[in-house]
C-alpha positions as a printed Julia matrix, in Angstrom:
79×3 Matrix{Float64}:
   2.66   -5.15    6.01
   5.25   -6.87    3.93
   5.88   -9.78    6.24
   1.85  -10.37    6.27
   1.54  -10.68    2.65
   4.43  -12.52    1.98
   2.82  -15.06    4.85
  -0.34  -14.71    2.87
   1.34  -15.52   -0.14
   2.96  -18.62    1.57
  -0.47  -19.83    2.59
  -2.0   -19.46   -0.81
   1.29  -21.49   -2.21
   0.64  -24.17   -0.23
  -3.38  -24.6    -0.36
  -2.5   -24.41   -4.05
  -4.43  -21.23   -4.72
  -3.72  -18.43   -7.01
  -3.57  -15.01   -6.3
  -3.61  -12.64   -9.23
  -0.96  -10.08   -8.2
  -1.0    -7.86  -11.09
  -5.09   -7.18   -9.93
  -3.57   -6.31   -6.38
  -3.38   -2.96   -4.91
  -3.59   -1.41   -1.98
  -5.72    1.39   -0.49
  -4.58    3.56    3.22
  -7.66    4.61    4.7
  -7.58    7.43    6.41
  -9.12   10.45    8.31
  -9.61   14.04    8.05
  -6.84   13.88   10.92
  -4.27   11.95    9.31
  -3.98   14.47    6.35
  -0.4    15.84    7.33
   0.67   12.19    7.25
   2.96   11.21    4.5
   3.12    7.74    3.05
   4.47    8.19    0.49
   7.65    6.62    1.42
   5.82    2.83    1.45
   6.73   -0.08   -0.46
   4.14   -2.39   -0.19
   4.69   -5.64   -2.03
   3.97   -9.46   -2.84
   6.32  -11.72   -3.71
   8.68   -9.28   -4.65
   6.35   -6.76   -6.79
   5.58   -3.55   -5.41
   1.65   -2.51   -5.59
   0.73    0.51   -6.61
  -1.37    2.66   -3.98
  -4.74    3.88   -5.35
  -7.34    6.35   -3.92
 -10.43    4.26   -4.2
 -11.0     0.83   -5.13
 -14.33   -1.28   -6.27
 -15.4    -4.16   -3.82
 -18.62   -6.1    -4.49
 -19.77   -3.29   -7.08
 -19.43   -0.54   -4.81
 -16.45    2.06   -4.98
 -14.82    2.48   -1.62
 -12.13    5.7    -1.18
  -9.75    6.31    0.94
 -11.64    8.47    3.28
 -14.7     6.71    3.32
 -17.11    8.35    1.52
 -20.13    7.86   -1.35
 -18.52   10.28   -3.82
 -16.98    7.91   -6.0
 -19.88    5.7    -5.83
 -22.48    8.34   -6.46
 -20.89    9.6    -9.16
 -20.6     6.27  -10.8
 -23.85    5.26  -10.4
 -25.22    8.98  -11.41
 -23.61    8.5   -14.7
């Protein structure tokens, strides 16, 4: 994962776009299945910052978590 953003990164350097690292996270989607996995070990980072993992993340207005459910959402939009 490291070696794809930091070729991401690379790209955006030289098309002379920005990207706004402190706004970058990441998510690990994952199944009922995958549970018992830990990741907790990861160090996913850009340009030498590590990103912070998060449970659910907003994208185009709508809240997206990890295991792919409305939850988030609905409650959002209930309240």
């Amino acid at each position: 994962m490291n070696e794809e953003l930091s070729k991401l990164s690379r790209r955006f350097q030289v098309n002379k776009l920005s990207l706004n690292i402190t706004k970058s996270n990441y998510v690990i989607f994952k199944s009922k299945k995958s549970h018992n996995l830990d990741f907790s070990n990861l160090n996913i980072g850009i340009d030498n910052t590590q990103r912070a993992r998060v449970s659910k993340v907003k994208f185009l207005w709508v809240i997206i978590d990890e295991h792919l459910t409305w939850k988030p959402h609905i409650a959002h939009v209930k309240s």
